[in-house]
One Martini backbone bead per residue (centre of mass of N, CA, C, O) as a GRO file, in nm:
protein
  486
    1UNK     BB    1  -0.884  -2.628  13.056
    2UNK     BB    2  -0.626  -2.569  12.859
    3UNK     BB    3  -0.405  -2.598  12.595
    4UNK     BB    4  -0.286  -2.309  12.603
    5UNK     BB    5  -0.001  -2.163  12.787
    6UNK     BB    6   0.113  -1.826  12.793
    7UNK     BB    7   0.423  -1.668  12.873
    8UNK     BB    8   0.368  -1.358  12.791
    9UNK     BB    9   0.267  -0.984  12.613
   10UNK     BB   10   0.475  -0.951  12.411
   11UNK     BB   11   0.540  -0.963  12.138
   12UNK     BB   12   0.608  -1.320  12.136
   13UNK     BB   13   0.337  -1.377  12.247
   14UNK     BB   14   0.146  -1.229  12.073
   15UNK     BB   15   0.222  -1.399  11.808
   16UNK     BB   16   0.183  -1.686  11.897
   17UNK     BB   17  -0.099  -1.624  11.942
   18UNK     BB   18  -0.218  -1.567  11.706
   19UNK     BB   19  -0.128  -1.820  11.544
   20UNK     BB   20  -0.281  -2.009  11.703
   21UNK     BB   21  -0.566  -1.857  11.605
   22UNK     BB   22  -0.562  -2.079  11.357
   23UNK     BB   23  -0.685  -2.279  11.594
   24UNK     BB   24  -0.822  -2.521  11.774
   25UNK     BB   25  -0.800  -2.328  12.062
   26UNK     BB   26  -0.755  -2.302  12.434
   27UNK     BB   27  -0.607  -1.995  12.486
   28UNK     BB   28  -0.376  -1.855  12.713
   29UNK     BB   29  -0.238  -1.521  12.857
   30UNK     BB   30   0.025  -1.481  13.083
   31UNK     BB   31   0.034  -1.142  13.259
   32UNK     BB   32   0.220  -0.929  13.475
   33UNK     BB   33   0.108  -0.662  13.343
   34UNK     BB   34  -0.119  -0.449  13.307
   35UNK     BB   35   0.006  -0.436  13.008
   36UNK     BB   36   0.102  -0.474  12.756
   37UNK     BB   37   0.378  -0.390  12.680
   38UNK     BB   38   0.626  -0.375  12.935
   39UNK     BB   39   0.909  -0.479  12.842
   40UNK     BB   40   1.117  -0.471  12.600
   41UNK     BB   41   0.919  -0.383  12.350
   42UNK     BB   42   0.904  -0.056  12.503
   43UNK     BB   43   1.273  -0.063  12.488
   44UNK     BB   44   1.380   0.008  12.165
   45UNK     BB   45   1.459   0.071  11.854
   46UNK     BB   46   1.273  -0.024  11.611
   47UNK     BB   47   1.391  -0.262  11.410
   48UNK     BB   48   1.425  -0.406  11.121
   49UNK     BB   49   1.612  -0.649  11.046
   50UNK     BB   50   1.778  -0.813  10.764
   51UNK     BB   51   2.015  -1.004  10.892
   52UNK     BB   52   2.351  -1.015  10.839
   53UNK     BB   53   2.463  -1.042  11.169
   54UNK     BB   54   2.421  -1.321  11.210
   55UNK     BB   55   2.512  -1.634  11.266
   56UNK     BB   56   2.567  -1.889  11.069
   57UNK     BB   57   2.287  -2.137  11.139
   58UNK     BB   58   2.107  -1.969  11.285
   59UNK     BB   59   1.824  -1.885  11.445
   60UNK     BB   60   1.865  -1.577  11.411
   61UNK     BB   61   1.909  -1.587  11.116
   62UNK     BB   62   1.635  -1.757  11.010
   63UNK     BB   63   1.412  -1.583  11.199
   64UNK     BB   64   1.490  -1.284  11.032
   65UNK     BB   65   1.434  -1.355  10.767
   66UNK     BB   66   1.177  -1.439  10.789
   67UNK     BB   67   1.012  -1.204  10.940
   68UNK     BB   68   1.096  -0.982  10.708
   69UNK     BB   69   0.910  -1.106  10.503
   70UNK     BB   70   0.629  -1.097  10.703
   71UNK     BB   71   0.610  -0.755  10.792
   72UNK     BB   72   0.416  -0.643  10.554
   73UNK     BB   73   0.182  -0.822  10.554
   74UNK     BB   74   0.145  -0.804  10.889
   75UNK     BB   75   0.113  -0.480  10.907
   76UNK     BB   76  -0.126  -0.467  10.684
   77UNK     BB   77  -0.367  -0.650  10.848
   78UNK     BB   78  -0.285  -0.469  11.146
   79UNK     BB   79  -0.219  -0.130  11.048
   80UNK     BB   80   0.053  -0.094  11.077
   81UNK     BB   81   0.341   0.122  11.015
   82UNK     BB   82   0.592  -0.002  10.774
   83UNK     BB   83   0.929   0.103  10.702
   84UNK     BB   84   1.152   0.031  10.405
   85UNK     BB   85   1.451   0.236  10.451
   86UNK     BB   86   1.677   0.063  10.541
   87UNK     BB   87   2.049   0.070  10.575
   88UNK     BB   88   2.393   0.128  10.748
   89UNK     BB   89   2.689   0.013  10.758
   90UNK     BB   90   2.978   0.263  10.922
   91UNK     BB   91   3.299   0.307  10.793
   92UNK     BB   92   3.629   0.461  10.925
   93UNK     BB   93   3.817   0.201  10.825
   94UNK     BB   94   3.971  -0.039  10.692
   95UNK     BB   95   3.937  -0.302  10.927
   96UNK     BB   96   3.565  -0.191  10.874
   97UNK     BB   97   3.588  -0.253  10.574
   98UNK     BB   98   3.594  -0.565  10.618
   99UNK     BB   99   3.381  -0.601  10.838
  100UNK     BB  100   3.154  -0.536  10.575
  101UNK     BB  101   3.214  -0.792  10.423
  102UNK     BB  102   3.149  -1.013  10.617
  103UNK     BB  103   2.859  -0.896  10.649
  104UNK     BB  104   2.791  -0.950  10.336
  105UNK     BB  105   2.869  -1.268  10.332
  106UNK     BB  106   2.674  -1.358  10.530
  107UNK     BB  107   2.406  -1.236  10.440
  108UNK     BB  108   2.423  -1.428  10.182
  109UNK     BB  109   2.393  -1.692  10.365
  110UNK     BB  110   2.127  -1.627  10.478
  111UNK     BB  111   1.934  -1.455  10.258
  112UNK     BB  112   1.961  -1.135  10.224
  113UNK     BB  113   1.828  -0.876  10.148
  114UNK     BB  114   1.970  -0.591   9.998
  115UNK     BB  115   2.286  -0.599   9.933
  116UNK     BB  116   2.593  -0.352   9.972
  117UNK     BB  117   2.832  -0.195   9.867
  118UNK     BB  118   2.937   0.143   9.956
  119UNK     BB  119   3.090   0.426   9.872
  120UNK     BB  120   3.150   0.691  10.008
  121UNK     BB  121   2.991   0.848   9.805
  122UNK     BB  122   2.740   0.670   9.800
  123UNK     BB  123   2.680   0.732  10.118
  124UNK     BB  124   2.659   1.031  10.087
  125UNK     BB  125   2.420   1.068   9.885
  126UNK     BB  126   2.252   0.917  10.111
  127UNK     BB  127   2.391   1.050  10.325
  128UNK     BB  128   2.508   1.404  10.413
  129UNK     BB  129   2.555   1.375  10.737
  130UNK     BB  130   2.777   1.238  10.743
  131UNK     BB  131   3.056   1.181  10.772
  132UNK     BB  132   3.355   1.263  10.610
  133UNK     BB  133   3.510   0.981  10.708
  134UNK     BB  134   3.396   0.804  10.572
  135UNK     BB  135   3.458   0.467  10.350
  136UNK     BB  136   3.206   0.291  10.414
  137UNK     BB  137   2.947   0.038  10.317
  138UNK     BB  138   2.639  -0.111  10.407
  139UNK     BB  139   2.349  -0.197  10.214
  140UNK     BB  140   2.011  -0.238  10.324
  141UNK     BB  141   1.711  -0.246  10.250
  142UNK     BB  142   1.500  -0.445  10.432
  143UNK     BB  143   1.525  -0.286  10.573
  144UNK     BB  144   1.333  -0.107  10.896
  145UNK     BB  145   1.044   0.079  11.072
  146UNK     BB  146   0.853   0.045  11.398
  147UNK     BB  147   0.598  -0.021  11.618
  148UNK     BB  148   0.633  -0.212  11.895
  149UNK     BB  149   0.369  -0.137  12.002
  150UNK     BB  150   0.123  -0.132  11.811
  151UNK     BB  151   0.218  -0.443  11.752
  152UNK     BB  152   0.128  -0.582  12.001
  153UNK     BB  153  -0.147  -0.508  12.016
  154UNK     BB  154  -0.223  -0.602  11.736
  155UNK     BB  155  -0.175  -0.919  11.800
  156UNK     BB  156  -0.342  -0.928  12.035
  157UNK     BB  157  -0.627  -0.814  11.935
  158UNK     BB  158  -0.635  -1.055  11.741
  159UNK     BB  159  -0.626  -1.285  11.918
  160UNK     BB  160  -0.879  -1.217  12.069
  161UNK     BB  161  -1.083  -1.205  11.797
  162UNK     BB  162  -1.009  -1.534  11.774
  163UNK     BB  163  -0.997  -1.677  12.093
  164UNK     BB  164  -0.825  -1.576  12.299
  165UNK     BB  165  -0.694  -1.527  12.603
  166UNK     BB  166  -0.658  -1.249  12.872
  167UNK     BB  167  -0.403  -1.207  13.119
  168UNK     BB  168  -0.368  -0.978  13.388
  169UNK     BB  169  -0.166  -0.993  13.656
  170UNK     BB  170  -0.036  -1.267  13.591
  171UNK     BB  171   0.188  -1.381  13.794
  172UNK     BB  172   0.447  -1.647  13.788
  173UNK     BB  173   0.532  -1.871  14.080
  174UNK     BB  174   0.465  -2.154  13.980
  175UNK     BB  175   0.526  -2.482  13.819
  176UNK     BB  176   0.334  -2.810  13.790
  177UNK     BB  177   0.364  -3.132  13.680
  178UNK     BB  178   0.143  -3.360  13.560
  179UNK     BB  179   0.075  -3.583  13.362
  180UNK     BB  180  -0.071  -3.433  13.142
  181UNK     BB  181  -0.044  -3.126  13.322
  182UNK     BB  182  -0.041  -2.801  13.405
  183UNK     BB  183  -0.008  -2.649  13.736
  184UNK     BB  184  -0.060  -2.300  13.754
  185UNK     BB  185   0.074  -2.025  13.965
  186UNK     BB  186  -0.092  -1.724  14.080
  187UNK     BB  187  -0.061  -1.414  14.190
  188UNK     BB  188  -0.358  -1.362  14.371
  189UNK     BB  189  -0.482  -1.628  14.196
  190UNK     BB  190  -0.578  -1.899  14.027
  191UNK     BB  191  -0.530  -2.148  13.893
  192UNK     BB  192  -0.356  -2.312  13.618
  193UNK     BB  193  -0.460  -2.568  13.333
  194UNK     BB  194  -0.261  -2.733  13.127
  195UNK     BB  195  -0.076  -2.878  12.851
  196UNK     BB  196   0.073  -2.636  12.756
  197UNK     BB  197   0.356  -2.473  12.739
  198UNK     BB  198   0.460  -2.117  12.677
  199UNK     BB  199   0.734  -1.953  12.694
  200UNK     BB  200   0.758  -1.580  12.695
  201UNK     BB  201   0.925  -1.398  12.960
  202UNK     BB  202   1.204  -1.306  12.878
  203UNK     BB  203   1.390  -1.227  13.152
  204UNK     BB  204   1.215  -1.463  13.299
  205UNK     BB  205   1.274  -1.736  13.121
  206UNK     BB  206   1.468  -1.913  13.328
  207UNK     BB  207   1.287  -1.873  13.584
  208UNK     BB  208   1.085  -2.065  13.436
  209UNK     BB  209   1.189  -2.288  13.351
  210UNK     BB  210   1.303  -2.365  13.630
  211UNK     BB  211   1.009  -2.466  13.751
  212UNK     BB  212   1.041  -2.758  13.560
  213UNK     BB  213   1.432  -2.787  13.570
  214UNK     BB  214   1.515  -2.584  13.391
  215UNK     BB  215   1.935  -2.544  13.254
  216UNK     BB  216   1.997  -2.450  12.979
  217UNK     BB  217   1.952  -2.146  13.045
  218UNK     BB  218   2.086  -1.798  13.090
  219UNK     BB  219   1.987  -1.452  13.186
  220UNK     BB  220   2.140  -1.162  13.075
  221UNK     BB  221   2.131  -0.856  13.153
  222UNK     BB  222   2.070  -0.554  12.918
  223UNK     BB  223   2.122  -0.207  12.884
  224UNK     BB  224   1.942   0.041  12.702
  225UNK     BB  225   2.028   0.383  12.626
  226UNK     BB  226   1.819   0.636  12.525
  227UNK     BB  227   1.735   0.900  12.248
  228UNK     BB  228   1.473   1.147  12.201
  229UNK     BB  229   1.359   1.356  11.927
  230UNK     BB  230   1.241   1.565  11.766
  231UNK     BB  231   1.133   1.604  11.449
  232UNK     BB  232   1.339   1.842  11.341
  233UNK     BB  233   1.566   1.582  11.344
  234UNK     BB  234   1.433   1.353  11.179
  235UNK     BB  235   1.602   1.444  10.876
  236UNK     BB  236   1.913   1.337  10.906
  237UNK     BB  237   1.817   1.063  10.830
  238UNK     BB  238   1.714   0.810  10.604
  239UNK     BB  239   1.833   0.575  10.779
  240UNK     BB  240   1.959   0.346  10.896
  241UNK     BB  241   2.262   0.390  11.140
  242UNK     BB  242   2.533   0.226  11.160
  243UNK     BB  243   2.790   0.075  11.319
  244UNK     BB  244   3.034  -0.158  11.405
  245UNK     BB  245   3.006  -0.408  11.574
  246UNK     BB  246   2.981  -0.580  11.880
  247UNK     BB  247   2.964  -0.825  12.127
  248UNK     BB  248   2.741  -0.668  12.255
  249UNK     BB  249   2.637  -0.534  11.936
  250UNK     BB  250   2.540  -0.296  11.726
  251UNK     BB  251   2.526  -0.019  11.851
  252UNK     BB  252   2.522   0.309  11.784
  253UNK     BB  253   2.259   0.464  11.659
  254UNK     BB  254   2.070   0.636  11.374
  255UNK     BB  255   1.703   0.730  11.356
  256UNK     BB  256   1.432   0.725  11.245
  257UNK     BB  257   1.118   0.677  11.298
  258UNK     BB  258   0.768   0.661  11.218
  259UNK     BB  259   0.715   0.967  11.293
  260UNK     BB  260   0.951   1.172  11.322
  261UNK     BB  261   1.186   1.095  11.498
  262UNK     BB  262   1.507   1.081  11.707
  263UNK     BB  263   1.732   0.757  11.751
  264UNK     BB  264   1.952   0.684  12.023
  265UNK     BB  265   2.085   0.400  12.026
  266UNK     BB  266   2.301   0.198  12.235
  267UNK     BB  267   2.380   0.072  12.525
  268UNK     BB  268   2.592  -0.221  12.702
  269UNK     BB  269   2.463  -0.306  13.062
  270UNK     BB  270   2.539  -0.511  13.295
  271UNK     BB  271   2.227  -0.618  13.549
  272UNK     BB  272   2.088  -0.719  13.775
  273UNK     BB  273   1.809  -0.565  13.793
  274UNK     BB  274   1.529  -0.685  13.562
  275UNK     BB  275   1.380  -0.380  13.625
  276UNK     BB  276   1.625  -0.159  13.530
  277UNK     BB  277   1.517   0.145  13.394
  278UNK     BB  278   1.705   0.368  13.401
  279UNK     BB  279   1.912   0.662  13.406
  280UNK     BB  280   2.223   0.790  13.287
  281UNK     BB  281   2.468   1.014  13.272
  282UNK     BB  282   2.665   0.842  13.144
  283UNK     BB  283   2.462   0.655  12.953
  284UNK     BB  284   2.397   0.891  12.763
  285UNK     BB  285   2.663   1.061  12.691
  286UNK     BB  286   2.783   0.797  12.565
  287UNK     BB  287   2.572   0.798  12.329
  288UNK     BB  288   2.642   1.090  12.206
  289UNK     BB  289   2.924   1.061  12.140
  290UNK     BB  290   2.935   0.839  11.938
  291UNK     BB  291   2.688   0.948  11.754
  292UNK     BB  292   2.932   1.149  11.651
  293UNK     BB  293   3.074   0.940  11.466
  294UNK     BB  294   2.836   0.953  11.226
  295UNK     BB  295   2.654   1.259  11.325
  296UNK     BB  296   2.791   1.560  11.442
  297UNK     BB  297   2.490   1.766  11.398
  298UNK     BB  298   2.337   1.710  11.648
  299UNK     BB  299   2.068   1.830  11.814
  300UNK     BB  300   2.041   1.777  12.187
  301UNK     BB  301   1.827   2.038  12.243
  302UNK     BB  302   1.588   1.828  12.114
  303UNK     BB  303   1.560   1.680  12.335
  304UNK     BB  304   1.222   1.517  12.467
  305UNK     BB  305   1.402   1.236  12.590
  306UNK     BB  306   1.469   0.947  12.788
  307UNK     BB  307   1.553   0.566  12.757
  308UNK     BB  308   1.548   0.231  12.910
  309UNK     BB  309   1.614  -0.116  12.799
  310UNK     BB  310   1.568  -0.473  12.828
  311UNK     BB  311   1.805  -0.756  12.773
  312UNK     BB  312   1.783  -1.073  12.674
  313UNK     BB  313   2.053  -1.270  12.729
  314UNK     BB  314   2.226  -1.543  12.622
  315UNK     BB  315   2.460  -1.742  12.693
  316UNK     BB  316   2.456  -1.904  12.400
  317UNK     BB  317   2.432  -1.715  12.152
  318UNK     BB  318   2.092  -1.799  12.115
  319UNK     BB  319   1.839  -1.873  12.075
  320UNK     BB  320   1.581  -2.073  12.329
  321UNK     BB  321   1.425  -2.293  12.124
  322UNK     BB  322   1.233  -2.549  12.288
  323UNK     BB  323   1.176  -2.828  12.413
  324UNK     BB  324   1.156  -3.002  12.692
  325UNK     BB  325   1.328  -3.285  12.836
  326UNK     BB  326   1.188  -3.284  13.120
  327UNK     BB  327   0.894  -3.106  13.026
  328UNK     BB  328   0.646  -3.221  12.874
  329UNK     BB  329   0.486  -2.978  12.704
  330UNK     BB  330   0.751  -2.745  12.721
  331UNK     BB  331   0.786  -2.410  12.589
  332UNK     BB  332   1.104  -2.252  12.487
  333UNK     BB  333   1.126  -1.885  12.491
  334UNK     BB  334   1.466  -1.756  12.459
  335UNK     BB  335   1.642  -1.528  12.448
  336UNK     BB  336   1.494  -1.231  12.303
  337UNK     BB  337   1.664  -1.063  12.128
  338UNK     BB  338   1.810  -0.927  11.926
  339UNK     BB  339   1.588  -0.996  11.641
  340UNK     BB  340   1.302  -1.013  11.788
  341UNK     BB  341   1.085  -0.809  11.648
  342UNK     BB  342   1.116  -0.914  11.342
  343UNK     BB  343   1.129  -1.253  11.438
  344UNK     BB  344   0.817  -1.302  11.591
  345UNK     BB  345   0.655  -1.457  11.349
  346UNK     BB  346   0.846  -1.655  11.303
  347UNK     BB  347   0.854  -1.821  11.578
  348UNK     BB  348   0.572  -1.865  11.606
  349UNK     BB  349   0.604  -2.094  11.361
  350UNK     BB  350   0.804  -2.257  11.529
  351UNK     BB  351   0.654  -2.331  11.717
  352UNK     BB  352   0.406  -2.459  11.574
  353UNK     BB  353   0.597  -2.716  11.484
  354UNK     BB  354   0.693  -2.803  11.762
  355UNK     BB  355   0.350  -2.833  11.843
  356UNK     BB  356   0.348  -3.088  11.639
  357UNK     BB  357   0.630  -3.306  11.758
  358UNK     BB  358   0.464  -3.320  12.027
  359UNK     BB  359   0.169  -3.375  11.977
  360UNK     BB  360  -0.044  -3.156  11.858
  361UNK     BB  361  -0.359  -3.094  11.753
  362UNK     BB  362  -0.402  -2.896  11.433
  363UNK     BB  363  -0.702  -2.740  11.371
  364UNK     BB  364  -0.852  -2.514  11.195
  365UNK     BB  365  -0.976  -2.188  11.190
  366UNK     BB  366  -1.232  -2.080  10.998
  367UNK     BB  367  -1.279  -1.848  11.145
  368UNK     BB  368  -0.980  -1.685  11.096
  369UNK     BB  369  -0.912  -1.310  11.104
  370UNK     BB  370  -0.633  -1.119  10.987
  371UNK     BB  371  -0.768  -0.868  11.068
  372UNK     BB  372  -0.699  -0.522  11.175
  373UNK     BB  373  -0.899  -0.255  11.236
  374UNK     BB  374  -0.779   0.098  11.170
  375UNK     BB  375  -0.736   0.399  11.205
  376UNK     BB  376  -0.587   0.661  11.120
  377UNK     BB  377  -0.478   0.885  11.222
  378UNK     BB  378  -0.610   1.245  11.233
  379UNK     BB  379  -0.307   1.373  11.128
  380UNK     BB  380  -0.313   1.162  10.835
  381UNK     BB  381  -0.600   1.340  10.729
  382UNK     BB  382  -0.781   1.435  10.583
  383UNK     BB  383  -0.992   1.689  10.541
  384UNK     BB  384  -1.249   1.483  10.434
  385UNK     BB  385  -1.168   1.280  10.681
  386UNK     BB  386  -1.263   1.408  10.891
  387UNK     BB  387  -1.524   1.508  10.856
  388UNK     BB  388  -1.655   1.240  10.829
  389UNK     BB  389  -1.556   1.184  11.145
  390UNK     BB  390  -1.720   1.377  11.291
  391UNK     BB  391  -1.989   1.337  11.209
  392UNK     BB  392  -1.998   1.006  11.336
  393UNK     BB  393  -1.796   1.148  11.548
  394UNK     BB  394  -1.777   1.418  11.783
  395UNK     BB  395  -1.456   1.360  11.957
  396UNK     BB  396  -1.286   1.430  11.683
  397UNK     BB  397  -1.314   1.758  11.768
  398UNK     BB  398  -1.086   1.689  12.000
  399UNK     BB  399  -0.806   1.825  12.130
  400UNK     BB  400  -0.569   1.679  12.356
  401UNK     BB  401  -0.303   1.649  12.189
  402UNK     BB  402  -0.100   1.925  12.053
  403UNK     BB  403   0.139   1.771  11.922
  404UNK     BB  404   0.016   1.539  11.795
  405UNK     BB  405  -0.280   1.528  11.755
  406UNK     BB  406  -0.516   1.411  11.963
  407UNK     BB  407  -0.802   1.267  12.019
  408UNK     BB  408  -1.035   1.198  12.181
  409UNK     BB  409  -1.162   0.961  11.999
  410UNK     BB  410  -0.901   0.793  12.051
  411UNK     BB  411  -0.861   0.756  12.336
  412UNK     BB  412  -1.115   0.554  12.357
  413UNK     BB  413  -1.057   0.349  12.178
  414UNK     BB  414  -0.810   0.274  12.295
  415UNK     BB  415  -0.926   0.173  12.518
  416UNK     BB  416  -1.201  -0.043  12.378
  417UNK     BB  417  -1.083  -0.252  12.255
  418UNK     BB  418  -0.959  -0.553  12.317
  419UNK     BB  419  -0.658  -0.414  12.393
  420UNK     BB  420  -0.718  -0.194  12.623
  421UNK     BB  421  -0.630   0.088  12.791
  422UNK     BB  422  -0.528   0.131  13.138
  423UNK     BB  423  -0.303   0.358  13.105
  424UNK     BB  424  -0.124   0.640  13.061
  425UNK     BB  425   0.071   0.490  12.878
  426UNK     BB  426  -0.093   0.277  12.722
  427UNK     BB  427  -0.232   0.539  12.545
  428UNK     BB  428   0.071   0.650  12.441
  429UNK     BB  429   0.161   0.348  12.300
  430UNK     BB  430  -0.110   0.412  12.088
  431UNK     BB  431  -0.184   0.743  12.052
  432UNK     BB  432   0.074   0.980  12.160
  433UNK     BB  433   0.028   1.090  12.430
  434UNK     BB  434   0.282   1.298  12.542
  435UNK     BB  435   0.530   1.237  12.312
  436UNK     BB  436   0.625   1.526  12.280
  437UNK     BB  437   0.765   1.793  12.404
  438UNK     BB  438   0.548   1.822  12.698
  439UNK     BB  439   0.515   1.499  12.786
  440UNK     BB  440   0.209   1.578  12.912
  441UNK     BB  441   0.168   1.860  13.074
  442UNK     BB  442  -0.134   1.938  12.873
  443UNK     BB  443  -0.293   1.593  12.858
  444UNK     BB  444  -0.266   1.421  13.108
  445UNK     BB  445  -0.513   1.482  13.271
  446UNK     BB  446  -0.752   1.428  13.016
  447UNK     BB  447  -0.636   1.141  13.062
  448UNK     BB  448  -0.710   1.043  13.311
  449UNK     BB  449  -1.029   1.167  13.280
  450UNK     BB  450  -1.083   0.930  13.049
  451UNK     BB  451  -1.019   0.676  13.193
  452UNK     BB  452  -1.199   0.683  13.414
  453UNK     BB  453  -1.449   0.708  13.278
  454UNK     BB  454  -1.411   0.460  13.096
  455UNK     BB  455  -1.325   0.292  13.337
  456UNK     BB  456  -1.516   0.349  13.602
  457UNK     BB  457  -1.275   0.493  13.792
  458UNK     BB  458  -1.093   0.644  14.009
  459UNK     BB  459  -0.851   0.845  13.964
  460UNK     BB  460  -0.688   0.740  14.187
  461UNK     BB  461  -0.622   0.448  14.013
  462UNK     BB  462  -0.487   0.562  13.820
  463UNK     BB  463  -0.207   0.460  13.592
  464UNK     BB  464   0.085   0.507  13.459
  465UNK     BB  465   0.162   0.175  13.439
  466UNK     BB  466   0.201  -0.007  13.671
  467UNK     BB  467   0.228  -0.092  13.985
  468UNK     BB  468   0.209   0.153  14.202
  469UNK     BB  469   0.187   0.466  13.973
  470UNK     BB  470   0.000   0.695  14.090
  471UNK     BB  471  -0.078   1.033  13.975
  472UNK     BB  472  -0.314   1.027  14.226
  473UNK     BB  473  -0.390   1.107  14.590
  474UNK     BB  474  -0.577   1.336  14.569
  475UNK     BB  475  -0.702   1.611  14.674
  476UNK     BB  476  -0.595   1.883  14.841
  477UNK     BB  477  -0.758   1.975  15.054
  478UNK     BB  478  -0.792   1.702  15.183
  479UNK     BB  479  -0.488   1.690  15.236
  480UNK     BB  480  -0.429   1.943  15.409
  481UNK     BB  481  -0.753   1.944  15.631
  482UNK     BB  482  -0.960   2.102  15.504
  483UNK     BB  483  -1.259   2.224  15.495
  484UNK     BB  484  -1.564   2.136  15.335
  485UNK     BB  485  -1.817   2.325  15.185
  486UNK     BB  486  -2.175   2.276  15.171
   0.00000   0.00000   0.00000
């Protein structure tokens, strides 16, 4: 018997567990993908964003300012990368300058830090590649740029080194409640057992909902679809650079990475099918003419990827975060669109406070270590700092991906952390082998060959990201039905 059930090991679900692992509690997460970040948050803006544009007095406005309050610190807790580069949204006409003084307003009232109106000169001045048809702008200083890959896993394996249990593969398929705790039913695996649940399913948050009675609220997906560029286009933008948003989102942006990628998108298309991450022909195109109302002199012959990521949208117009008048001590964390990945660690903050206010005693965790140590790049080491690090281990003196410069000793740690990675994705996600221009061309078999040897497990097993996305059918000669001479 758990004391909490959280289903989901996105950003979301990560936070939760982390914040909750402060707490003397027995805590499982389950997780129906091979592997953590697998839903949205591995196919996002990644942007911390300001507060500035949620709607005063709701919930995505207080759990976003208050998120960004918290990313310093705890990016810096968990080794993760976080630059806080700062945000534009630019105005082409009188109209949009009237509505960036509204998001001005708005933003003041929410409590937003770093907000500014700016002239056109002074927005040339900071960003000199925008059109210079813009007319101002607004900028939030507070804004910034995260890897919401890395800051997922390093949440997890926080959260599991403080003594989280997480379970992968763990498909919920439905949820009876009992007097006192809830018998949760998992696909081709056994029941488990807790006392309370937290919902944080992403796009399948109201189908986990539907499971306990509960139809307070309906999610609609909604796919955004994004282009990344090579790092040579990443110095065009100084900040993550918006459009005046509407009813759909925040509109197609231009932002550098945190690696120094350049990345353009969304669009935002509602799709029935909760799995649809394809790219179209028409949603790229739609994305590139967008962006070139910011920024006309995109070199668009530097991508080297697009892809698609789904947002759960909620009916009601605000996240989804409350105790079930249904079904008692089942908390749903629901509809975490845009800023969800910021508002992530206030999330989990609040949801800790609704498990208070349900009678959940939470007595401190005097052992909690909120450090998540790990070595920064190989490719960001001084001279001085590889050679001691090859000394210590020699496996880190092995270029395994030339684009990004990744070393063998990278990918093997990636595999071995307490949540390593399972699949050739979950490894280009932790330490970005394959990333590059070549997109896994020259590194991908050596990547599976090193997954294989240290998980044990034979290549053909080696799985791309999902289940049943197998890299490896067999040898040639075998498929072919050669005699293979002894």
């Amino acid at each position: 018997m758990y004391d909490i059930a959280i289903i989901g090991a996105g950003i979301v679900g990560s936070a939760i567990a982390r914040e909750l692992s402060k707490y003397k509690l027995n805590i499982v997460v389950l997780e129906k993908g091979v592997e953590v970040c697998q839903g949205t948050t591995k196919s996002n803006s990644a942007i911390v964003h300001g507060g500035y544009d949620a709607k005063e007095g709701s919930l995505k406005a207080k759990l976003n300012v208050r998120g960004n309050e918290l990313y310093p610190k705890l990016c810096e807790e968990l080794s993760v990368d976080f630059k806080q580069i700062g945000s534009l949204v630019l105005a082409f006409s009188e109209k949009e300058h009237q509505h960036i003084e509204s998001l001005y307003k708005r933003g003041i009232n929410n409590n937003c830090k770093g907000l500014k109106i700016l002239s056109k000169e002074e927005t040339i001045a900071l960003e000199p590649n925008v059109n210079d048809n813009v007319v101002s702008s607004l900028l939030c200083e507070s804004a910034g740029i995260v890897c919401p890959f890395n800051l997922n896993v390093a949440l997890m394996e926080n959260a599991i080194t403080n003594g989280v249990n997480l379970s992968l593969q763990s498909e919920v398929i439905d949820i009876e409640k009992e007097d006192d705790y809830f018998n949760i039913k998992i696909l081709n695996k056994d029941n488990i057992k807790a006392k309370y649940v937290i919902n944080a399913a992403g796009v399948y948050s109201d189908k986990i909902n539907n499971m306990v009675g509960g139809d307070e609220y309906h999610i609609i997906t909604r796919k955004g679809e994004y282009k990344i560029l090579d790092k040579s286009e990443g110095k065009i933008a100084n900040h993550v650079i918006f459009q005046c948003p509407t009813e759909k989102g925040k509109g197609v942006l231009v932002s550098k990475t945190v690696h120094g990628n350049l990345i353009i998108g969304p669009n935002a298309n509602e799709v029935e099918d909760r799995e649809d991450k394809s790219t179209t022909k028409e949603g790229i195109n739609e994305i590139v003419e967008k962006s070139k109302r910011s920024i006309k002199d995109i070199n668009f012959r530097k991508t080297i990827t697009s892809f698609a990521g789904l947002r759960a949208t909620p009916n009601t117009g605000d996240f989804c975060i409350f105790a079930s008048k249904i079904a008692k001590n089942f908390i749903n964390v629901g509809g975490i669109e845009s800023p969800g990945l910021v508002s992530s660690p206030a999330i989990a903050e609040y949801v800790v406070q609704i498990l208070k206010e349900e009678g959940l005693d939470l007595i401190a965790n005097k052992y909690f270590n909120p450090i998540r140590k790990k070595e920064k790049p190989f490719s960001h080491m001084t001279k001085e700092e590889k050679s001691e690090l090859i000394k210590k281990d020699d496996r880190y003196k092995k270029i395994i991906c030339r684009c990004e410069n990744v070393t063998e000793g990278e990918i093997i740690d990636a595999i071995n952390r307490p949540c390593g990675a399972r699949t050739v994705d979950g490894v280009k996600r932790r330490v970005r082998p394959g990333m590059g221009r070549c997109q896994g061309g020259f590194c991908g078999p050596r990547v599976i060959e090193i997954l294989s040897r240290e998980l044990n497990i034979p290549i053909e097993d080696i799985l791309k990201d999902y289940e049943n996305s197998k890299v490896v059918v067999g040898k040639v000669k075998e498929m072919r039905g050669d005699t293979v001479e002894i």
